[in-house]
C-alpha positions, 0 to 999 in steps of 0.5 A: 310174685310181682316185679317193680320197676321205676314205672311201676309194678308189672302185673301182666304181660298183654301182647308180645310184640317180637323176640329178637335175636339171641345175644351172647351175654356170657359163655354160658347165657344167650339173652332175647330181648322181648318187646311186649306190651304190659299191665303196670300198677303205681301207687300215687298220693291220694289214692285209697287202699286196703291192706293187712297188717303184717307187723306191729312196732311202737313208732308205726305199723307195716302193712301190705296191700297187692304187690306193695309189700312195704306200706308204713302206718306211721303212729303220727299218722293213726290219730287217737290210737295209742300202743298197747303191749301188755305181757303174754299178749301181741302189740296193738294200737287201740283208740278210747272206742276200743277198736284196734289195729294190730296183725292180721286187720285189714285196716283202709290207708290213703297213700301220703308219699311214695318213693322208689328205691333201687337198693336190693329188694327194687320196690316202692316205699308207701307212707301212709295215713288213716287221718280221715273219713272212713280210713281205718280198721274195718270189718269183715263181716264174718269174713276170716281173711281178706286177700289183698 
């Protein structure tokens, strides 16, 4: 699991640096503060990604991608697909050449927008978009599964 913070996600430790000496935070705990140098991960509007659909809904798509696990494909945002939810069969966005988003595609986005967001969960927000040249669903080639 990756921690968010408003500098981005922290992918891993690359030096310790130094641990200081204890704190007392409560009766039961003794905090170390810790200097150490990190690898961080942001994502910035613009960027291209790949990421797997993890939920469909009428207005938009969920995906995610590495440590962001919350990327919203809006449906204003996927230009000539439309819903499709037929009975007995899970939701879908399809576009007249049939090709289809829905879970478990790995679909190519560009990153619109970006938030931070301290609520619980302490994590970026990513609006994306597949208005474009080669943004999409893509193809595997045989590949069952890609992990992203």
């Amino acid at each position: 699991m990756y921690r968010a913070c408003e500098y981005g996600y922290l992918l891993a430790v690359t030096k310790l640096i130094s641990i200081g000496h204890g704190l007392k935070a409560s009766r039961c705990c003794t905090c170390f503060p810790v200097e150490f140098r990190c690898r961080t991960f942001i994502p910035v509007d613009g960027e291209i990604f790949t990421g797997v659909v993890k939920r469909v809904l009428e207005r938009g798509i969920f995906l995610k991608s590495g440590p962001m696990n919350i990327v919203y494909l809006p449906s204003v945002k996927m230009p000539n697909y439309n819903y499709v939810s037929e009975e007995n069969e899970k939701p879908v966005f399809m576009r007249d050449d049939l090709s289809k988003i829905g879970i478990g595609v790995v679909v190519r986005f560009v990153v619109f927008a970006v938030k931070w967001t301290e609520d619980r969960l302490r994590e970026f927000r990513v609006l994306a978009s597949i208005d474009g040249d080669g943004l999409g669903p893509v193809s595997l080639n045989g590949l069952d599964e890609l992990d992203v």
